[in-house]
C-alpha positions as CSV (number, residue, x, y, z in Angstrom):
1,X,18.7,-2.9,-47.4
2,X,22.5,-3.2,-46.5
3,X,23.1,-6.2,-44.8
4,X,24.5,-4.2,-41.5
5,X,21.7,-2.4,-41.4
6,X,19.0,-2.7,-38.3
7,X,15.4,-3.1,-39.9
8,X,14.0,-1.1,-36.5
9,X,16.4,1.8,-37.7
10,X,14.4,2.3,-40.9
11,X,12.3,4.9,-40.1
12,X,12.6,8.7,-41.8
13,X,15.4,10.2,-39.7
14,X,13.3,13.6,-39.2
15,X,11.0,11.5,-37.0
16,X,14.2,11.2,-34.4
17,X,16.1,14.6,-35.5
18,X,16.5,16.5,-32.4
19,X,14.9,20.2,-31.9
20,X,16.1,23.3,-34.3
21,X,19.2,24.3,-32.7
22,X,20.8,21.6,-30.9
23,X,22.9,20.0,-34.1
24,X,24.3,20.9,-36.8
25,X,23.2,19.6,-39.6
26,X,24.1,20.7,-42.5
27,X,28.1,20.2,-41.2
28,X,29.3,16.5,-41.3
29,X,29.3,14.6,-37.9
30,X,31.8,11.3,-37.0
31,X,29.0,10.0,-35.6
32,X,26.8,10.1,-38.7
33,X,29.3,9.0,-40.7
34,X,30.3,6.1,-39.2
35,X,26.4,4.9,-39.1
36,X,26.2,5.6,-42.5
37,X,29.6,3.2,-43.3
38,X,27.3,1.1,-41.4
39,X,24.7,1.1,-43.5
40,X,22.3,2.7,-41.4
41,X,19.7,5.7,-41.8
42,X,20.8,7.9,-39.3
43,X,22.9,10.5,-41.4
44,X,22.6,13.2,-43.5
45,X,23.7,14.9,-47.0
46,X,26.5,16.1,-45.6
47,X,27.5,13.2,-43.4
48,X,27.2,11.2,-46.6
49,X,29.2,12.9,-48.8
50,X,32.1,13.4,-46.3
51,X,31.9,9.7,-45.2
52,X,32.4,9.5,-49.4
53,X,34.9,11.5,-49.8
54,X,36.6,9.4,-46.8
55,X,36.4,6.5,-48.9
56,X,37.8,7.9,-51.7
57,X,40.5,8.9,-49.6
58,X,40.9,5.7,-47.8
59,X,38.6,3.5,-49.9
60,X,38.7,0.4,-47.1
61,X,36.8,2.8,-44.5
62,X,33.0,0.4,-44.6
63,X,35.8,-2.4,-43.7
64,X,37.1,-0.7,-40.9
65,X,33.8,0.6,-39.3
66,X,32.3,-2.9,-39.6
67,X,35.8,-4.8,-38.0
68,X,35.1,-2.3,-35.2
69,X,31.6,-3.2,-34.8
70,X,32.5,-6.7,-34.6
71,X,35.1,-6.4,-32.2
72,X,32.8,-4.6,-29.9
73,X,30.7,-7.5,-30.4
74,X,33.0,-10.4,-29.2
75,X,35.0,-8.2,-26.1
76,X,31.6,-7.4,-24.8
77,X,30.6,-11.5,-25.3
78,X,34.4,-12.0,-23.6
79,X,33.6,-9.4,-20.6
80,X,30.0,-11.1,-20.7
81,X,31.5,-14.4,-19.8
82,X,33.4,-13.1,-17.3
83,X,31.0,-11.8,-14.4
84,X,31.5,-8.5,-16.4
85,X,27.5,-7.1,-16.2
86,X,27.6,-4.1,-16.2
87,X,29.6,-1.2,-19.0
88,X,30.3,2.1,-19.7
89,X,30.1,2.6,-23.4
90,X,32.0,6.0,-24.0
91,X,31.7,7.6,-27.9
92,X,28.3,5.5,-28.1
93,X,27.4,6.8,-31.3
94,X,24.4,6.2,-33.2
95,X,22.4,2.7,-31.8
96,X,23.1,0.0,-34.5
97,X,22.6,-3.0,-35.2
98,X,25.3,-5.0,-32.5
99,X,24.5,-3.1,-29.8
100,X,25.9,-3.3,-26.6
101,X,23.2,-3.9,-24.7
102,X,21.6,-6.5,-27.6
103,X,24.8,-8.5,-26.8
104,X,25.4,-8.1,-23.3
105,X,21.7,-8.7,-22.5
106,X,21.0,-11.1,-24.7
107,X,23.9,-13.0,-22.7
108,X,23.0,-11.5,-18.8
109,X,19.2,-10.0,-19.2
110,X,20.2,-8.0,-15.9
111,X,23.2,-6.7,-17.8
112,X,23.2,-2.5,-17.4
113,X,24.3,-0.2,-19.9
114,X,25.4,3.2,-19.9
115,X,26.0,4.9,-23.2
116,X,27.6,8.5,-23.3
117,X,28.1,10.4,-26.7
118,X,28.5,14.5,-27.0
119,X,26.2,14.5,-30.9
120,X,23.1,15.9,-30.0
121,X,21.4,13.6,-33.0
122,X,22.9,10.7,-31.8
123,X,21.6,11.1,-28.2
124,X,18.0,11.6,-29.6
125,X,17.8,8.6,-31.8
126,X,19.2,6.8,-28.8
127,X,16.4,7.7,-26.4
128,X,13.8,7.3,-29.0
129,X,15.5,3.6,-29.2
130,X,15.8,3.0,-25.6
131,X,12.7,4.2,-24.5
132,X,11.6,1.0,-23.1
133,X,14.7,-0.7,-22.2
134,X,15.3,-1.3,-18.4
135,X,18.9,-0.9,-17.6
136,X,19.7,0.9,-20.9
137,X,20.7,4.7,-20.5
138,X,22.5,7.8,-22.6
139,X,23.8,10.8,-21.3
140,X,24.7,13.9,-23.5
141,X,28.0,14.3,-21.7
142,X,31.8,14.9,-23.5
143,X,33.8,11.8,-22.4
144,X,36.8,14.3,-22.2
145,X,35.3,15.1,-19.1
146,X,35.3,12.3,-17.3
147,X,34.5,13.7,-14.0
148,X,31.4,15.3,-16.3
149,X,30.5,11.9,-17.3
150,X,31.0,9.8,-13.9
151,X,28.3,12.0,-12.1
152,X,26.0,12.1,-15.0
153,X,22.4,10.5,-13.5
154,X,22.7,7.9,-16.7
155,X,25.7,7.0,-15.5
156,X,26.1,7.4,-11.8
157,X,22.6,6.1,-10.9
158,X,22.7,3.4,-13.3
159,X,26.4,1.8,-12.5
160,X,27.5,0.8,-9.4
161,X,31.7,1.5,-9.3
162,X,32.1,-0.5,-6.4
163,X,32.0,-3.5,-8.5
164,X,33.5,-4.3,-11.7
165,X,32.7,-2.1,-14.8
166,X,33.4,-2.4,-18.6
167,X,34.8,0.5,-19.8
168,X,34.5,0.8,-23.8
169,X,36.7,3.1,-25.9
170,X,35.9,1.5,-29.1
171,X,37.0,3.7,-31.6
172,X,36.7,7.0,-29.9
173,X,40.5,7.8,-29.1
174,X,41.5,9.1,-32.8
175,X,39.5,12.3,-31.7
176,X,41.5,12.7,-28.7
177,X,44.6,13.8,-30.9
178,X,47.3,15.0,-28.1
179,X,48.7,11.8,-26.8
180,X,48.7,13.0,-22.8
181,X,45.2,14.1,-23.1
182,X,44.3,10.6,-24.4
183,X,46.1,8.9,-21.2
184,X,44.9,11.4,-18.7
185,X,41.3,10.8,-20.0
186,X,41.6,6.8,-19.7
187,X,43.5,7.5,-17.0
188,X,40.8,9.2,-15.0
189,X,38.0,6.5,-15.6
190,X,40.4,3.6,-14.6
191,X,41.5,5.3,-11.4
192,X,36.8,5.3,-11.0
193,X,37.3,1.4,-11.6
194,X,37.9,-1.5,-8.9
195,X,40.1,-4.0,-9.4
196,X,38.2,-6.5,-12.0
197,X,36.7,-4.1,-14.0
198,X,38.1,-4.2,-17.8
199,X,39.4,-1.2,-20.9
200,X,38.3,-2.3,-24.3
201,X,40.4,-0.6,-26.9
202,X,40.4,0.1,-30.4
203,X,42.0,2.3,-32.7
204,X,42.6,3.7,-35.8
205,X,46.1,2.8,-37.0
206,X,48.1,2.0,-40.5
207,X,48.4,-1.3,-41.8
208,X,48.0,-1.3,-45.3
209,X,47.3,2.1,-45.3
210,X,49.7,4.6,-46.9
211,X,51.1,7.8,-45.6
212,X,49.5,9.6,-48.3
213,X,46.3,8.1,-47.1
214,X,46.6,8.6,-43.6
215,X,47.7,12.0,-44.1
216,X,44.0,12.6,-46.6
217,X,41.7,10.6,-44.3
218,X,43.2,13.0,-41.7
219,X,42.5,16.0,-43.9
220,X,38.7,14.5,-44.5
221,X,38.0,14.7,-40.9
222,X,39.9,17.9,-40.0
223,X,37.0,20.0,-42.4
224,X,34.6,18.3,-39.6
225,X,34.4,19.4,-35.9
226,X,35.9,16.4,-34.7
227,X,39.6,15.8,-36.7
228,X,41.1,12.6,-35.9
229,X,44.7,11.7,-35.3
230,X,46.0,8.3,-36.4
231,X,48.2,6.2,-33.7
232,X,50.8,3.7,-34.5
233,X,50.5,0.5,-32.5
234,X,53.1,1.4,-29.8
235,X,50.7,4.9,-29.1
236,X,48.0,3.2,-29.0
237,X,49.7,0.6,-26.0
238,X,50.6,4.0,-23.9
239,X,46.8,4.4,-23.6
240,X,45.9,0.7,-22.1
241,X,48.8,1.7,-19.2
242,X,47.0,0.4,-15.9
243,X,45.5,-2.2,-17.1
244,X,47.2,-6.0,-17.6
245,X,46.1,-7.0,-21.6
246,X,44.4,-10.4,-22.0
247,X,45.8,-12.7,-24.8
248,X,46.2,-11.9,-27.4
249,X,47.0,-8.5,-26.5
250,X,46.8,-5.7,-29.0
251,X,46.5,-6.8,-32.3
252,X,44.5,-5.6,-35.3
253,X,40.5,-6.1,-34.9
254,X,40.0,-9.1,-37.1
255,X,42.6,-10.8,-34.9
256,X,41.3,-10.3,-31.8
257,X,39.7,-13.9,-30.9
258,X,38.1,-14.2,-33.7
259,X,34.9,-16.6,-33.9
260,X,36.7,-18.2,-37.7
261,X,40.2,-17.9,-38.8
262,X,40.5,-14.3,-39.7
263,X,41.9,-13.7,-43.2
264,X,45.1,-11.9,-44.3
265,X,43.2,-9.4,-46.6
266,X,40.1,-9.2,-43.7
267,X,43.3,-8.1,-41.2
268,X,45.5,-5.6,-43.9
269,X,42.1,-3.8,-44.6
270,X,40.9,-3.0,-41.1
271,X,43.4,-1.0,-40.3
272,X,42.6,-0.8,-36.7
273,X,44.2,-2.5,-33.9
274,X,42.3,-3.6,-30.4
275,X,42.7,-4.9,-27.4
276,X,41.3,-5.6,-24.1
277,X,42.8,-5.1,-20.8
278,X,42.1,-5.9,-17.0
279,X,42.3,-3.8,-14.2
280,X,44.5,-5.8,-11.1
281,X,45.2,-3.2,-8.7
């Protein structure tokens, strides 16, 4: 077993597969993908042999999924610390191992979490997962339509917007490619926020990457129905307008208050900035 991957997840995947008709299976899925760089079970043939062919183009793609698990980890542990219990998890994905409610309940057992993906696979094995969880939801909702998303039951009648929220965009902005579409979106769910409530951030972005890479991991994803658009580090800073970033600001993932001393190669290899910002207004 991959060292990522969650023992509970290890059952066949056609015991969680949703009815005939509401996924696509035999097309690759981001979602899938990424839990198969993960090293979990939730994927299929042709998840897998995109996600490979997304190595081959950008061959440190495991080392970015896994630096964005682990941010997600310690911003969640930061918001945790910080009164924060409650969050909107936006682009959920497929549950893994290092979920958001593992950590933020494991710190606050009253913590609530409300996860929101559009994949109707992922949404299944989620429920299947959460079944017994109190304070655990996920809606089948696009988070480009936030107004969609806000007055979902999972969300509206599990999180309570007139107190500090943690909204997570971890990395779900790359397939949000037109740059005003991106800041309208974040836009609308901080303008749902009170003051205290906090934006964590990542995103895909070149740092040892090459053009020629970016420009074939881009190519990978655009034969999938979610293509992805790659931001440089001063794009990505347009989105977290609103909010006032926490030290150390928007760095790349392993840098981001890291639990050790993150290594050079750990840092050039993620290729993925984050950051984590607080609402004042």
């Amino acid at each position: 077993m991959d060292q990522h991957e969650d023992p509970r997840e290890s059952a066949p995947f056609s015991s969680f597969a949703p009815p005939p008709g509401e996924a696509r299976t035999d097309r690759p899925n981001a979602a899938r993908m990424y839990d198969y760089y993960l090293g979990g079970s939730t994927n299929f043939a042709a998840d897998r042999e995109a996600a490979e062919a997304g190595s081959a183009a950008m061959p440190h793609a495991r080392e970015y999924a896994r630096a964005n698990r682990a941010f997600l980890g310690r911003a969640v542990g930061y918001l945790s610390a910080r009164g924060i219990d409650q969050f909107l998890d936006l682009g959920s994905g497929i549950p893994t191992v290092g979920n958001v409610h593992e950590v933020a309940q494991s710190l606050d057992p009253t913590a609530r979490v409300a996860y929101v993906d559009h994949e109707p696979v992922a949404v299944a094995h989620a429920q299947r997962l959460l079944a017994e969880h109190s304070d655990v939801t996920i809606t089948l909702a696009d988070v480009r339509d936030p107004q969609a998303v806000l007055t979902a039951p999972g969300v509206a009648g599990l999180l309570d917007f007139g107190r500090p929220v943690g909204v997570l965009a971890v990395a779900v902005l790359p397939f949000v490619p037109e740059q005003r579409a991106a800041r309208e979106m974040i836009a609308a769910y901080r303008e749902a926020c009170v003051a205290g409530s906090h934006l964590v951030l990542s995103h895909i972005s070149a740092i040892s990457a090459t053009e020629r890479q970016v420009a074939d991991a881009e190519e990978v994803m655009a034969r999938t129905p979610t293509p992805v658009r790659w931001r440089p580090p001063h794009e990505i800073t347009e989105l977290m307008e609103g909010y006032e970033l926490v030290e150390p600001g928007l760095v790349p993932l392993p840098s981001w208050r890291p639990q050790n001393t993150a290594a050079h190669e750990e840092i050039e290899v993620s290729n993925a900035y984050g950051a984590v910002g607080r609402l004042t207004r």
